[in-house]
TORGU-134528 format. One record per residue (C-alpha): residue in one letter; x, y, z. Coordinates in steps of 0.5 Angstrom, whole numbers. Layout:
N
R, A, X, Y, Z
...
This chain:
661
R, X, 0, 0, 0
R, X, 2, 6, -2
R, X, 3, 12, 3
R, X, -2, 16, 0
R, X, -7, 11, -1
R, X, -7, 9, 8
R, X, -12, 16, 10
R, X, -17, 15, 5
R, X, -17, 7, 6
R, X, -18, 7, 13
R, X, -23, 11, 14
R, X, -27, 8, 8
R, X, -26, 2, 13
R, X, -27, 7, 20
R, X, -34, 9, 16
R, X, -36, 4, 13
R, X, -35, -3, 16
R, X, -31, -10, 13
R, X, -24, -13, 15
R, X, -19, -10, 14
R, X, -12, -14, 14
R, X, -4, -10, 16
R, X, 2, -12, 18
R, X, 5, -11, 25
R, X, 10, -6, 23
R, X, 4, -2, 18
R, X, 0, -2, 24
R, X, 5, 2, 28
R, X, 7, 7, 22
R, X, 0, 8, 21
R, X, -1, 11, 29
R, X, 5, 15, 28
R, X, 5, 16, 20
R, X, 5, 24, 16
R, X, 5, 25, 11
R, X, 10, 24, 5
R, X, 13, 31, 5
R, X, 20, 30, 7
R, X, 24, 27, 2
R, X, 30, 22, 4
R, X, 38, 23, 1
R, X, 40, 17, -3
R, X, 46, 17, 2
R, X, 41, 16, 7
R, X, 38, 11, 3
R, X, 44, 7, 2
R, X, 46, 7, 8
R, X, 39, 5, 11
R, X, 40, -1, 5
R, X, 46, -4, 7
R, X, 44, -4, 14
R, X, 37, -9, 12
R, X, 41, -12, 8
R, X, 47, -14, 13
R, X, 42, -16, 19
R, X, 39, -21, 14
R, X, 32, -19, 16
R, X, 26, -20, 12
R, X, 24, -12, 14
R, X, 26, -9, 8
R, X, 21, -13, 3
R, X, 14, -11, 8
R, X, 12, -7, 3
R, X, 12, -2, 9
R, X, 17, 3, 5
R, X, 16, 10, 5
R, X, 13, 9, 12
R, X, 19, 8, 16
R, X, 21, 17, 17
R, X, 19, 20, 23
R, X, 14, 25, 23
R, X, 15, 31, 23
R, X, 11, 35, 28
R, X, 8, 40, 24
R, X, 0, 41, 26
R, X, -2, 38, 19
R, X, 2, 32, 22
R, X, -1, 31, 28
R, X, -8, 32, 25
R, X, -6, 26, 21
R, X, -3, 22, 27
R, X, -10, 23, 30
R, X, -14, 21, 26
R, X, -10, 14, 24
R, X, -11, 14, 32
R, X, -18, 15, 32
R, X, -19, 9, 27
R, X, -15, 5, 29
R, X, -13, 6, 36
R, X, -19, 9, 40
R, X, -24, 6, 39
R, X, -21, 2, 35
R, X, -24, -5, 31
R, X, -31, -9, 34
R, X, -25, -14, 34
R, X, -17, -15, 33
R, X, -14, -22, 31
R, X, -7, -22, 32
R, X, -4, -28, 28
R, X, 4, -30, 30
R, X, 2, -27, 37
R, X, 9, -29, 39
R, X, 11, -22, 35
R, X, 8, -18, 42
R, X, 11, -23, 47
R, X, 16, -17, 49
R, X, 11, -11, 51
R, X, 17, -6, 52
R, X, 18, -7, 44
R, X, 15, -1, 39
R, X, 9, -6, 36
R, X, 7, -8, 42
R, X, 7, -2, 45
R, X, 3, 0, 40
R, X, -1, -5, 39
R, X, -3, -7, 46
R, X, -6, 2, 47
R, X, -12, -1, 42
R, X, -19, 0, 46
R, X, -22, -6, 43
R, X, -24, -10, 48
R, X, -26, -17, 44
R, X, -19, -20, 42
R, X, -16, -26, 39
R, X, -8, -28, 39
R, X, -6, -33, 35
R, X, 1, -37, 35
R, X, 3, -44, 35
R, X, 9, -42, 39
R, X, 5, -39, 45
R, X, 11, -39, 50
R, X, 18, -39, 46
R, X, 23, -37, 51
R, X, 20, -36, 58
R, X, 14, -35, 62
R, X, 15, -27, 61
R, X, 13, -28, 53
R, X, 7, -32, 56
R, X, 5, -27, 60
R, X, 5, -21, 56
R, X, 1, -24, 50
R, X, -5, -27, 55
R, X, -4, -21, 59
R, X, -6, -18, 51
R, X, -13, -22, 51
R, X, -14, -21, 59
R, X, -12, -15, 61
R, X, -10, -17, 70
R, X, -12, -23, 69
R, X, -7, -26, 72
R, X, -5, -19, 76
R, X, 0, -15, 74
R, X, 8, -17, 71
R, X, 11, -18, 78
R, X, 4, -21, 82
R, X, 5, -26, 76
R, X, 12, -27, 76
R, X, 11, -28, 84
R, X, 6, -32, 84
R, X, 8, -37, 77
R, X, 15, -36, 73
R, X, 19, -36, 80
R, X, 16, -42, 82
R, X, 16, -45, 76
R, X, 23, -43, 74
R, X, 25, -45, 81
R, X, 23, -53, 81
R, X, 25, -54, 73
R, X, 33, -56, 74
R, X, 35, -64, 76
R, X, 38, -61, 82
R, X, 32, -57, 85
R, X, 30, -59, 92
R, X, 24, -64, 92
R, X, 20, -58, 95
R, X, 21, -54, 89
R, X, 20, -59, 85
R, X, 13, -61, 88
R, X, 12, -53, 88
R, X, 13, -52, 81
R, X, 8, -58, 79
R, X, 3, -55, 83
R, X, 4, -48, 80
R, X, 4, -50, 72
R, X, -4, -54, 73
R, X, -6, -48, 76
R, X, -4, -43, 72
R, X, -6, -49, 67
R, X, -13, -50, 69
R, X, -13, -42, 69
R, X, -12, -41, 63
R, X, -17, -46, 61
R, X, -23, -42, 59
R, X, -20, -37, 55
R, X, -13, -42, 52
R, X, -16, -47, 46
R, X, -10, -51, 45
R, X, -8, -55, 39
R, X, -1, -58, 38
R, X, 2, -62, 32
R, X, -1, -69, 34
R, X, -8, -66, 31
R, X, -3, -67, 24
R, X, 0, -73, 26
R, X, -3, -78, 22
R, X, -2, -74, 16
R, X, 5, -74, 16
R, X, 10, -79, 15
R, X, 14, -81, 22
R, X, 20, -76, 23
R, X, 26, -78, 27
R, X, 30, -72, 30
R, X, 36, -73, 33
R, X, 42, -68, 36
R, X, 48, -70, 34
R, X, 55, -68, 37
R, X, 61, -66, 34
R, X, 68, -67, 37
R, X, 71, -60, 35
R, X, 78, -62, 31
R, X, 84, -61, 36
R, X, 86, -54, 33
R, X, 78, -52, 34
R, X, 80, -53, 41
R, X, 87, -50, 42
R, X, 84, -44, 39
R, X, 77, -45, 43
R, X, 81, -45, 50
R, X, 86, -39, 48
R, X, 80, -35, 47
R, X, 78, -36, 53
R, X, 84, -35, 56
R, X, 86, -29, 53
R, X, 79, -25, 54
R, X, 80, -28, 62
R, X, 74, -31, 63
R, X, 72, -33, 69
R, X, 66, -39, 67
R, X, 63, -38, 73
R, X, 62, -30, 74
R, X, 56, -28, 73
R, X, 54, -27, 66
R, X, 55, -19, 62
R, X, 51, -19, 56
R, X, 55, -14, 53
R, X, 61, -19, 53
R, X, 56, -25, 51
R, X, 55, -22, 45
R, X, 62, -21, 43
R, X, 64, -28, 45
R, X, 59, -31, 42
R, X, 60, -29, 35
R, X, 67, -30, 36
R, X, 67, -38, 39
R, X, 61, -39, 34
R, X, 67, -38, 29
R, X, 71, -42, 31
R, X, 66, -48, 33
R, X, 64, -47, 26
R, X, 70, -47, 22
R, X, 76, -43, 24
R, X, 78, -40, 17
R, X, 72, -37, 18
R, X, 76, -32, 23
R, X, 79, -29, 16
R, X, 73, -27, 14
R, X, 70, -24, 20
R, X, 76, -20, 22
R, X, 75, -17, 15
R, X, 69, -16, 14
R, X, 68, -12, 21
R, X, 75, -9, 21
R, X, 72, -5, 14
R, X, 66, -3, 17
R, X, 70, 0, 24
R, X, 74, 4, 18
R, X, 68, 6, 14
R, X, 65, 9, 21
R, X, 59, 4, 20
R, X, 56, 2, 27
R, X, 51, -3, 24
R, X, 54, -11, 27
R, X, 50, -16, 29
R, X, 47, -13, 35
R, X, 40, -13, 33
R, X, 40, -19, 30
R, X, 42, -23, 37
R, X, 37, -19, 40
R, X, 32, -22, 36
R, X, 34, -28, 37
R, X, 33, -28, 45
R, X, 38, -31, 49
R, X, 32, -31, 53
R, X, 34, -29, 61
R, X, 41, -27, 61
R, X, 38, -20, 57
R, X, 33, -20, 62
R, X, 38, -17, 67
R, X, 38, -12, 63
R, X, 34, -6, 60
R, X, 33, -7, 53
R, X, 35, -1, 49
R, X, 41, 1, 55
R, X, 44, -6, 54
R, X, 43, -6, 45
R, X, 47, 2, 46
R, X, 52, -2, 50
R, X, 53, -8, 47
R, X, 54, -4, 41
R, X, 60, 1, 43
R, X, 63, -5, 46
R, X, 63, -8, 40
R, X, 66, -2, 37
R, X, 72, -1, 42
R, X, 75, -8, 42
R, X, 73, -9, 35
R, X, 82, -9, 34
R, X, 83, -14, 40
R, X, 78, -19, 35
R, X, 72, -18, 38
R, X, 69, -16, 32
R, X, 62, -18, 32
R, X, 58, -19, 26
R, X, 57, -25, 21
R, X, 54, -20, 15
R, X, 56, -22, 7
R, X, 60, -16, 6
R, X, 66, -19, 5
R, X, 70, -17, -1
R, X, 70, -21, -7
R, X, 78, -23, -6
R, X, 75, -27, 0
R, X, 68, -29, -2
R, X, 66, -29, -10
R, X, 58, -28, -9
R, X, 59, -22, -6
R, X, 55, -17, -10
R, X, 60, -11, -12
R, X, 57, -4, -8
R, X, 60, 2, -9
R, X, 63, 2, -2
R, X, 69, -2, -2
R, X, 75, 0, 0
R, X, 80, 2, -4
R, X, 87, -3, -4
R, X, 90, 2, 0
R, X, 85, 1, 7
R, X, 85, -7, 5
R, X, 93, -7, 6
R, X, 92, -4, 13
R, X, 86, -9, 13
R, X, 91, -15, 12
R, X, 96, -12, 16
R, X, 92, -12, 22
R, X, 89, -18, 21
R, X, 97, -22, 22
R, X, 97, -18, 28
R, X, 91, -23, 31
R, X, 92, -28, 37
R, X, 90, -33, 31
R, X, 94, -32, 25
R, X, 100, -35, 27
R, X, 96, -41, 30
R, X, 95, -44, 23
R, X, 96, -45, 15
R, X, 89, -38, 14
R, X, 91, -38, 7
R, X, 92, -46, 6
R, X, 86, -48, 10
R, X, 80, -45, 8
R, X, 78, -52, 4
R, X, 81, -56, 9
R, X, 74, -60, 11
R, X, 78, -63, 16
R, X, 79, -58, 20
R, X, 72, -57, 22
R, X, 67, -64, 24
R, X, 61, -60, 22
R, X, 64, -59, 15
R, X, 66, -66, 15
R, X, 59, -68, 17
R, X, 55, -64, 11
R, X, 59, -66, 6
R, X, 58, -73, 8
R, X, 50, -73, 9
R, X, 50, -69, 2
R, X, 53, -75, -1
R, X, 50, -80, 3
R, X, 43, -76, 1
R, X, 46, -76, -6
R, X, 47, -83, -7
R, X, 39, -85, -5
R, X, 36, -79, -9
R, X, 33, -75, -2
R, X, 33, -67, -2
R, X, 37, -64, 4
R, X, 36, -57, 7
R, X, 41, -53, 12
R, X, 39, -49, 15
R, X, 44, -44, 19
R, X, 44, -37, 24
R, X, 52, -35, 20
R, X, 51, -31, 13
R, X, 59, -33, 13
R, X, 57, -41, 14
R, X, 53, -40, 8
R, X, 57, -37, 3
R, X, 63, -41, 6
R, X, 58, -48, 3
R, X, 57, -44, -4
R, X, 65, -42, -4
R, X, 66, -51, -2
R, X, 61, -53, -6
R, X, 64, -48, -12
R, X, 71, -51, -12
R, X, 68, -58, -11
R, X, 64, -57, -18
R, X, 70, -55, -22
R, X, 74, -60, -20
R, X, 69, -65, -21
R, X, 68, -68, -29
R, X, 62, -64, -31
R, X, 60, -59, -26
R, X, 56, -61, -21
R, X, 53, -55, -16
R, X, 51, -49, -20
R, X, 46, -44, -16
R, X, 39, -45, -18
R, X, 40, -51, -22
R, X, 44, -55, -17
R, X, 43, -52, -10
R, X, 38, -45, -8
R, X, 40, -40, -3
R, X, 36, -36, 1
R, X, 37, -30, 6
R, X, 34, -23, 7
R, X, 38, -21, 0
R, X, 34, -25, -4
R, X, 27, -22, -6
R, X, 20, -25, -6
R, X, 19, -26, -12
R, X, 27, -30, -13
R, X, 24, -34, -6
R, X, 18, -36, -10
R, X, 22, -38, -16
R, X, 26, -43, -12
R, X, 22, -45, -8
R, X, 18, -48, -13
R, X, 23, -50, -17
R, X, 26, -55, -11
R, X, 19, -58, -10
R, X, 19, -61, -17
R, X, 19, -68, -15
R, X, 21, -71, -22
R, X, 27, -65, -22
R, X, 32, -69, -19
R, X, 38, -64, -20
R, X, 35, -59, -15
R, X, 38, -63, -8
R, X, 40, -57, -4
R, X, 38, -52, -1
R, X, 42, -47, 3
R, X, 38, -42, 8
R, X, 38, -38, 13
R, X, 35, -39, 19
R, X, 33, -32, 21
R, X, 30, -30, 13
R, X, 27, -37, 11
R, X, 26, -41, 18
R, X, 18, -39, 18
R, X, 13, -38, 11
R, X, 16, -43, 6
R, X, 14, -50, 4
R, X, 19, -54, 2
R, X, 16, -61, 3
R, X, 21, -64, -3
R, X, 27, -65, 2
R, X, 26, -70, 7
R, X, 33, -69, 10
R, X, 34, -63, 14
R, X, 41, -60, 18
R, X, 39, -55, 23
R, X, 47, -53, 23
R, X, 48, -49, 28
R, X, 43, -48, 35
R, X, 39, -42, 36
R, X, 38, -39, 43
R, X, 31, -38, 41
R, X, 28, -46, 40
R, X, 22, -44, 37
R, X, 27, -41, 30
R, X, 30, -49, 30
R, X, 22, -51, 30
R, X, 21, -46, 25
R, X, 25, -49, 21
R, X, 25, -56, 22
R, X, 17, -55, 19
R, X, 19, -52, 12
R, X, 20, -60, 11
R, X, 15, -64, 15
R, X, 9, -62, 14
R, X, 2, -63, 10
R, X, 5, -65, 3
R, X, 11, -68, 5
R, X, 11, -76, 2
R, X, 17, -79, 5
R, X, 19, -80, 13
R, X, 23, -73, 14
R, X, 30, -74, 19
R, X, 33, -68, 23
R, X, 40, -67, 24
R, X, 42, -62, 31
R, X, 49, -61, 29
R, X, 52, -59, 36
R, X, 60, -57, 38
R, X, 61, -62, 43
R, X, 63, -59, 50
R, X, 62, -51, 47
R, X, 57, -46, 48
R, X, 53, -48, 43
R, X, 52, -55, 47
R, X, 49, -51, 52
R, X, 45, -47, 50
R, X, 42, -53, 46
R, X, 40, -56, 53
R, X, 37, -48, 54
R, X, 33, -50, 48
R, X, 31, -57, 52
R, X, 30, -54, 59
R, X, 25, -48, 55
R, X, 20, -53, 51
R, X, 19, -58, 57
R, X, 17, -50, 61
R, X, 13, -50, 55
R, X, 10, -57, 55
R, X, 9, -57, 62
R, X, 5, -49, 62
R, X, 2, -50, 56
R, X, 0, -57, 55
R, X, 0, -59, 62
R, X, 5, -64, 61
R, X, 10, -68, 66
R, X, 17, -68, 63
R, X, 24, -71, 66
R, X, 28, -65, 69
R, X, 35, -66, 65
R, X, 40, -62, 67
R, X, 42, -58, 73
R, X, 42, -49, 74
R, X, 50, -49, 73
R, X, 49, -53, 66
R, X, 45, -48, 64
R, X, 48, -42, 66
R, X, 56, -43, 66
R, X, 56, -42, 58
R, X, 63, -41, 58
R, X, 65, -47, 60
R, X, 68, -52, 56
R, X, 69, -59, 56
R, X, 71, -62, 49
R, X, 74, -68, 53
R, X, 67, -70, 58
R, X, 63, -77, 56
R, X, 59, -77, 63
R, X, 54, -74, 60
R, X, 49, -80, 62
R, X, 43, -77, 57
R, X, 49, -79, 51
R, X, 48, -85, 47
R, X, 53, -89, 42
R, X, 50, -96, 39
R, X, 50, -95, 32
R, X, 45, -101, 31
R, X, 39, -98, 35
R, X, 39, -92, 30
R, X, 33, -92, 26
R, X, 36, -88, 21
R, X, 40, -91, 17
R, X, 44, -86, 14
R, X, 47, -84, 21
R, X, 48, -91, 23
R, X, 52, -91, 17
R, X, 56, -84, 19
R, X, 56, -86, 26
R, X, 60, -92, 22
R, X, 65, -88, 18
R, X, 67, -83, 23
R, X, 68, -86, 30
R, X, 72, -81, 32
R, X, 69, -75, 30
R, X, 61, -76, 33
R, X, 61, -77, 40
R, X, 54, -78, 41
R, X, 46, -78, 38
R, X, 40, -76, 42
R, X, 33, -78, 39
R, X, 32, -70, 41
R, X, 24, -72, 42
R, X, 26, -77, 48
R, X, 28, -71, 52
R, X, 20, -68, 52
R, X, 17, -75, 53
R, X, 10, -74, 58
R, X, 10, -78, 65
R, X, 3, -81, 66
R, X, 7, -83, 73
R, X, 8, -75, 74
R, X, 1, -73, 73
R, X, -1, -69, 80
R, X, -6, -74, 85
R, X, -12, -72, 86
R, X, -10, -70, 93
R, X, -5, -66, 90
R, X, -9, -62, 85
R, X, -14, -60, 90
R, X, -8, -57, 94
R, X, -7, -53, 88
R, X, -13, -51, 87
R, X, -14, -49, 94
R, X, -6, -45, 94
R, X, -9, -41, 87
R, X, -16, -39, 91
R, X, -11, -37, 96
R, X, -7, -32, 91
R, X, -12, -30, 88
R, X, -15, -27, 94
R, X, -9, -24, 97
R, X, -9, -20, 90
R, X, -15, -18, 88
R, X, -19, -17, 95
R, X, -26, -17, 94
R, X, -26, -11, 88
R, X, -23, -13, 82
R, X, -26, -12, 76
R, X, -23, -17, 71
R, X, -25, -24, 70
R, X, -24, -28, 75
R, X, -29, -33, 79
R, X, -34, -30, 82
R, X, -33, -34, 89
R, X, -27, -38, 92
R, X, -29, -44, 89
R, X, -25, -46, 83
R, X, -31, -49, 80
R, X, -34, -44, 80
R, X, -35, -41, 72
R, X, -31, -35, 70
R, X, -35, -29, 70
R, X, -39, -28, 62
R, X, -36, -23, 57
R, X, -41, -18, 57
R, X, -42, -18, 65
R, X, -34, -17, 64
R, X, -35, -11, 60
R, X, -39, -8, 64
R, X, -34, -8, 70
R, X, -29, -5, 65
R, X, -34, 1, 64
R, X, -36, 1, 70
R, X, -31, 0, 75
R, X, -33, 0, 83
């Protein structure tokens, strides 16, 4: 839609009635939108295109541009904004259906602030990731729908998420344990009359079976060395409490080393030429989209993005540049499209320069191991599953957070190709990629293309989690490599559903690629930890309590070498897969261990509450709820203390809204 076209379409729709369908970001530009009476520079514009096309992010193709300037303060504009405000804001729709609920989950963001003043009082959220990370997210969108029905953010995080965080670990104490059952059924028995919740089984026997497993990679001993000098270096403590604006920066760093190590090269490159140009763009916003759940709790959101990014830039010469963005030259990466920004040969030189001056330069061959595939078991593991796939004729999809791992398989699979006889791996014939660069139009091209059954050269397909992890179908593959973890589970779940979903014919295999003993190995067990607080939050389900609170919390320890792990498994003949029975075969040395990841969210019918134990948990909610509300609340709660009691009717809600007492 175009800047004009908004006013005169929404007030057609304020007077006269019907649906009216918008994206979030619309709806936010929309109450704070002027008119387009100012004109943005081609160098603005520029700068404001690298910055969307580094961050890998779908934004740019909203169909939202020309709406993204602030309003200029004038009295025409502020007539304009009203008016946006008045249609759409106060009094608002009859009714407001928010699909992809989760984007609200963080009610400190733009969109949510935005969209949580509408007055509308009739409100329907829809996600299939009702809880993501915490209980927080879980909260903020129930908290949409209901306003105070579970009191206020702190009456809630007193009364259900410490509890519950509290009895979730392998060494809670039994008392928080038993506490934490009872507290998840009451606030599962709560939610009961305003929740209607369907999970994936309702499809199950549609699909095909799907087999997931998180395999761990022994990290090469050069991967160690510079894992553990890094760590020493930066004098790390993995026991000191966590700083946020560090994490990201090493972070990004140890993922580049777990991954491949020659992807230091380009990582130094590619920031080290930005800290030149004075650009301040990392990949600060994309880590915070990617919600490294409570650590960035213990921080105020914007305050923590402003320091993580001018710390980002200080250290940027002791090598903790932090961004993975393709704009690396073509010297290094021969995708990379040319822009009229490169730097001259000279500011290269300098580059180069102080590249050999890095810790890592001299602790191996950077010139000569680019295309050693030995120097990193992920590698050596792709390679082997996209030749094990190739030779049964099943299609594969890698999906990876790392723009660099990406252009790193492209370069692999070039210098593959033309080694071979005839080429073998030509892009859009052979393998597609996908990222926040490729337009719609190019996406929907490929898509269909790869999902040709008959079409047997389309076999691979590259994409980045961020930019090709929801919206797509692309049931032709029934292999998928999650390459590397994301803190966000649900951006991995996301993902592994491009594949198995309604249209898919074949039994779909998942393979979680982990570092063993790295960062990543436990934020995966973060990953377990919050989809079992789901399960048991939302569909009031009973699950082991895998790991203790110092696994999940010491992220920087590491412990390539620990095999007492009794969760890991290693008997080849039990593997249903036959692909990674037969890896698991080849390569004894580098897979360390398998898990079917689903074993780890299996529901105990033995762990259900008693009788006894639900009244008890019922009878403590009655209690809590007493102790919040007192006699004079107005929102939808029992209108007695008997839990059996029904909740108060929608229209009689509405009332006590409107009349308070």
């Amino acid at each position: 839609m175009e800047r004009r076209e908004g006013m005169p379409l929404t007030r057609a729709w304020y007077e006269g009635g019907g649906i009216l369908i918008m994206g979030y970001e619309m709806y936010r530009l929309l109450n704070y939108a002027s008119e387009p009476t100012i004109k943005t520079s081609s160098k603005t514009a520029k700068k404001k295109q690298r910055s969307t096309e580094d961050n890998d992010d779908d934004s740019s193709n909203s169909g939202d541009e020309g709406w993204t300037k602030k309003p200029t303060k004038t009295k025409a504009n502020l007539a304009t904004i009203e008016k946006y405000r008045k249609y759409l804001r106060s009094p608002g729709p009859d009714l407001i259906v928010c699909d992809e609920g989760h984007i609200i989950k963080n009610p400190k963001s733009a969109i949510a602030r935005t969209v949580n003043e509408v007055r509308t009082l009739r409100r329907i959220v829809l996600t299939g990731t009702p809880m993501q990370n915490n209980l927080k997210e879980y909260y903020a969108m129930i908290n949409f729908c209901k306003p105070n029905y579970l009191g206020t953010e702190h009456e809630f995080s007193r009364n259900f998420r410490i509890p519950i965080e509290a009895g979730q670990h392998k060494d809670s104490s039994p008392g928080d344990v038993a506490y934490m059952r009872r507290r998840a059924y009451a606030l599962n028995q709560r939610l009961k009359t305003i929740l209607h919740r369907r999970d994936f089984d309702v499809l199950r026997s549609f699909l095909p079976p799907k087999f997931e497993y998180a395999v761990k990679i022994k990290c090469m001993p050069l991967q160690q060395e510079l894992y553990q000098t890094y760590l020493l270096i930066q004098n790390i403590d993995p026991t000191a409490r966590l700083n946020m604006a560090k994490l990201l920066t090493d972070y990004q760093y140890l993922m580049k080393i777990w991954t491949h190590p020659w992807l230091l090269k380009p990582h130094f490159i590619d920031g080290y030429q930005k800290y030149l140009r004075g650009q301040d763009q990392v990949e600060t916003d994309q880590f915070f989209q990617d919600d490294p759940d409570d650590i960035e709790d213990e921080y105020e959101g914007s305050r923590t993005q402003k320091r993580t990014k001018q710390a980002s830039k200080d250290k940027i010469t002791q090598s903790t540049t932090t961004t993975t963005s393709r704009s690396v030259i073509s010297k290094y990466f021969s995708n990379t499209n040319d822009r009229d920004d490169t730097v001259s040969t000279d500011r290269m030189a300098n580059v180069l320069k102080a590249m050999k001056k890095e810790w890592w330069y001299d602790m191996f061959d950077v010139e000569r191991s680019q295309f050693d595939i030995e120097l990193s078991g992920k590698f050596e593991l792709f390679r082997a599953i996209l030749n094990e796939c190739e030779s049964i004729g099943d299609k594969l999809l890698v999906f990876t957070r790392s723009l660099l791992s990406l252009d790193y398989i492209e370069q692999w699979l070039e210098r593959w190709s033309t080694r071979a006889p005839s080429p073998k791996w030509i892009k859009g014939t052979d393998y597609f990629r996908m990222d926040g660069k490729v337009p719609i139009k190019q996406r929907a091209i490929d898509i269909k293309t790869f999902n040709e059954i008959e079409n047997t050269r389309a076999r691979l397909f590259l994409i980045s989690t961020m930019a090709g992890g929801i919206g797509i179908n692309l049931y032709s593959a029934n292999r998928v490599i999650i390459f590397d973890v994301s803190w966000n589970p649900a951006h991995d779940l996301q993902a592994m559903f491009r594949s198995y979903r309604l249209g898919q014919k074949k039994p779909v295999y998942i393979y979680r690629i982990i570092g063993k003993g790295t960062m990543e190995e436990k934020i995966y067990k973060r990953q377990i930890t919050k989809q079992a607080m789901s399960q048991r939050v939302v569909d009031s389900k009973q699950l082991d309590r895998h790991f203790t609170n110092d696994e999940l919390s010491q992220l920087y320890r590491f412990e390539p070498d620990n095999e007492d792990d009794p969760l890991d498994k290693y008997d080849a003949d039990r593997v249903k897969d036959k692909i990674l029975r037969k890896l698991m075969d080849n390569f004894e040395d580098l897979i360390v261990s398998y898990r079917e990841h689903d074993s780890l969210l299996i529901h105990r019918d033995e762990e259900n509450l008693t009788e006894e134990e639900q009244k008890q948990a019922q009878h403590e909610d009655v209690l809590t709820k007493t102790r919040i509300y007192g006699r004079n609340h107005t929102t939808a709660i029992p209108l007695t203390d008997d839990p059996i009691i029904s909740i108060i009717p929608g229209q009689v809600m509405n009332f006590f809204r409107q009349n308070p007492t």
